[in-house]
Every structure is written in C-alpha cells, then in structure tokens.
C-alpha positions in Angstrom: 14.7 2.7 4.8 14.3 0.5 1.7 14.0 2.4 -1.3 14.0 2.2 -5.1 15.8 -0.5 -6.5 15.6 -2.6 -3.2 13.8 -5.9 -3.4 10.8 -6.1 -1.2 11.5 -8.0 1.5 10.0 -11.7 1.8 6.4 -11.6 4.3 3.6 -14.0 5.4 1.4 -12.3 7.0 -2.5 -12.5 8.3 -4.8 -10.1 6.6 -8.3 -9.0 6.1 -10.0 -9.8 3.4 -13.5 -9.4 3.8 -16.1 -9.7 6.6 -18.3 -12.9 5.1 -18.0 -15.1 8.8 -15.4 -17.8 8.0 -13.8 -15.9 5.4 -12.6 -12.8 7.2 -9.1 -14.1 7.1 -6.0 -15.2 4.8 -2.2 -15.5 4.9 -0.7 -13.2 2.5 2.9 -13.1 1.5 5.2 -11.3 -1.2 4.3 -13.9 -3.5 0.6 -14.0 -3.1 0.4 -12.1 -6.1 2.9 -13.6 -8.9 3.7 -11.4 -11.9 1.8 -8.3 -10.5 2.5 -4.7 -9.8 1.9 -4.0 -6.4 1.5 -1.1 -4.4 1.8 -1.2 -0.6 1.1 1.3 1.6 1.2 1.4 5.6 -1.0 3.4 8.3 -0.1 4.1 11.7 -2.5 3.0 13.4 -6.5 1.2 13.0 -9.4 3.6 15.0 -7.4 7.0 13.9 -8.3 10.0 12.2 -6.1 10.4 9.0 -6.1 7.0 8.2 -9.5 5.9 7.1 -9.7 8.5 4.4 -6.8 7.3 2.8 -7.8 3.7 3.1 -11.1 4.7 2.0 -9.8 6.8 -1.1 -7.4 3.5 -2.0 -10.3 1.4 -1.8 -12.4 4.1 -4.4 -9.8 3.7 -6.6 -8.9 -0.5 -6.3 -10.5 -0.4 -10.0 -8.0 2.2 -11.4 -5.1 0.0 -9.6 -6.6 -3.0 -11.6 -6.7 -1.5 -15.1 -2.8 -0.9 -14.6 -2.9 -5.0 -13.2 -1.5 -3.6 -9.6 -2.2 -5.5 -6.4 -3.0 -2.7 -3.6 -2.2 -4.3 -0.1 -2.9 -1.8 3.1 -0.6 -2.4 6.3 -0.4 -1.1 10.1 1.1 -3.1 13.2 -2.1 -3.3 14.4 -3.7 -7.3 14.7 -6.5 -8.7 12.2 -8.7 -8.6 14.8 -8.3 -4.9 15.1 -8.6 -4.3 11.5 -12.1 -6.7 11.5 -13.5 -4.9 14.2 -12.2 -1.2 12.8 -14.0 -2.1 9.0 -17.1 -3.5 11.6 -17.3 0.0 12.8 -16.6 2.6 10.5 -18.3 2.8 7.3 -15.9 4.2 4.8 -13.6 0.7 5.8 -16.9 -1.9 5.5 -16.2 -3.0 1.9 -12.7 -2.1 1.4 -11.7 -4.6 -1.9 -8.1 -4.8 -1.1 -6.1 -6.6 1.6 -5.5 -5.1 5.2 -2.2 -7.0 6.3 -1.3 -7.2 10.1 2.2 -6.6 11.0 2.0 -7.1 14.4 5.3 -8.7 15.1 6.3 -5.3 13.6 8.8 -7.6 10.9 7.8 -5.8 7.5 7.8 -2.5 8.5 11.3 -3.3 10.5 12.7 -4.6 7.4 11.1 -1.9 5.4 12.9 1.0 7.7 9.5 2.5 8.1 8.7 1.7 12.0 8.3 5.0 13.7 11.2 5.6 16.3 9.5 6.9 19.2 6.1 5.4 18.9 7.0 2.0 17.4 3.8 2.6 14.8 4.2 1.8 11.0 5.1 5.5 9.4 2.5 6.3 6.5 5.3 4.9 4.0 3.8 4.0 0.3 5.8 1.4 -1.6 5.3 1.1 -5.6 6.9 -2.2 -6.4 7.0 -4.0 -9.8 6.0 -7.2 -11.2 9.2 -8.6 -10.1 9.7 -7.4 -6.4 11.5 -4.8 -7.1 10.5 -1.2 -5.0 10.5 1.5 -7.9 8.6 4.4 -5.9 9.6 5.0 -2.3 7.9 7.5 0.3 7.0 8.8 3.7 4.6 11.5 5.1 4.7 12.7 8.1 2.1 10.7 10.4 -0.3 13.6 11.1 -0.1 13.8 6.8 -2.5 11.9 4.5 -1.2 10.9 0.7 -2.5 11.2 -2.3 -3.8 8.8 -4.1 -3.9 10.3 -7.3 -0.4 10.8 -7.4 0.9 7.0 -6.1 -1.9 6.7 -9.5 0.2 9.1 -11.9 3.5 7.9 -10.4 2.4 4.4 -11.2 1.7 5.2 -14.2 4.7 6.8 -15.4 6.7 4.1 -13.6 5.1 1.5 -16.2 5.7 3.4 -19.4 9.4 2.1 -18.7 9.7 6.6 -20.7 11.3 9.5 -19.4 8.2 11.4 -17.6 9.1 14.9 -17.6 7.7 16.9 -14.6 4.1 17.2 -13.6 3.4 14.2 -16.5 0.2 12.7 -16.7 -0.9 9.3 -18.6 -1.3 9.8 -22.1 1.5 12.9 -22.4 4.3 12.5 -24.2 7.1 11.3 -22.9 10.7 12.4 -23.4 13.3 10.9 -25.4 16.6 10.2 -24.1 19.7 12.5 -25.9 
C-alpha cells in the first residue's frame, strides 16, 4: 500500500458529477484539481449498507473541506453508470457535491495497494494528499467499518498547520514546538 510520502499515482478516470441529463459525466485525473488539497477516499462497493453514510456524511461536510481549499473525490470499482443509477435511487447520494470516480479497470486502487484480496473490491482506504501530490495521511478500515469524517477533518487540519499536533489536537490548539 501507498502511504505517507508516496506521490499519488497519475489517474484519468470517468466520474459522477451530477445528475443534470447531459452533464452527469466528466473525466477526472490527478491533475484535475492543480494546487489543491485533496482528499480521496474509496468504498467497496455502490448499493451497500455502510457506504452511503459515509458518502453522505462527506458530502455534509464538502463545505468544511472547501474552507481548508481541499478537493474531496469518492471512489469504488464500481462503473459511472452504477454510481448514476445508486445517487438515482437513494436519497442521502441525490446531491452529493463532490466527485464519485469509477475505477473499474480496478488501476487506482491496484496502484494504491488498496484492492481487497479475496473480493477484488476497493478497501475503505482514505487518502489525505497535499497540494503537490504528495499522500500525507494514509488509512484503511476494515470493510464492514465506516470512517469518520471528523477525524480525516481534524487530521487535515493538523496536516496543514505544517506544527507538531500533540495528541487528540483540534484546530485552533496550540501546537508544540520542536526542542
């Protein structure tokens, strides 16, 4: 698996970007968003259980990832047609503001290290990467575990006040000063 101080790995990819007919759709890649924080997170799998809470709760917070200037980008392996027709059916996923990429050749999350072994599904892996494409947070629950958003929020955070962040820091404590 990729982790912190990796460079994400190049991608073009089709994605999800609304549900207006004719403008469902775009190609996104790694430099889609120049100069940006970004955080990328992947789902197992579109018409699950677990998943569309967190990509609901990612999509309640888009606003907080935009005050820091951070790009959120969802993933699974599953096509754009799924994710369409998943947001056309569930209503915590109609008006999700972000990006919901389709990995179905399975080449990000390969190149990530974060394609499940047995079940060939992206793991629920949660990348913080910086403005320039380096990975500076790295992790993986288990797939029957949802993440919390606050926390890829405080880690983010902590990650951009370039500080020592002592344990259990929030934005606006004081950081620590190195000896």
């Amino acid at each position: 698996m990729l982790t912190v101080g990796d460079r994400l790995p190049a991608f073009k990819l089709q994605a999800v970007v609304g549900t207006q007919p004719g403008a469902e759709f775009a190609e996104i890649t790694g430099e889609s968003h120049p100069d940006q924080w970004k955080v990328l997170f992947f789902w197992p799998m579109d018409f699950t259980f677990v998943c569309p809470t967190e990509i609901a709760e990612f999509g309640r917070r888009v606003a907080d990832f935009e005050e820091r200037d951070v790009q959120v980008l969802g993933a699974s392996t599953d096509t754009h047609y799924a994710h369409l027709a998943w947001r056309g059916s569930h209503p915590d996923l109609k008006d999700v503001p972000f990006p919901m990429l389709a990995d179905t050749k399975r080449e990000l999350v390969t190149a990530l290290g974060v394609l499940h072994k047995r079940d060939g599904v992206a793991l629920r892996a949660t990348f913080i990467v910086d403005a320039e494409g380096t990975i500076r947070h790295a992790s993986v629950n288990d797939l029957s575990v949802g993440r919390n958003v606050e926390e890829v929020l405080r880690v983010l955070d902590a990650l951009q006040t370039d500080a020592l962040c002592p344990c259990n820091w929030r934005k606006g404590d004081p950081t620590l000063e190195a000896a």
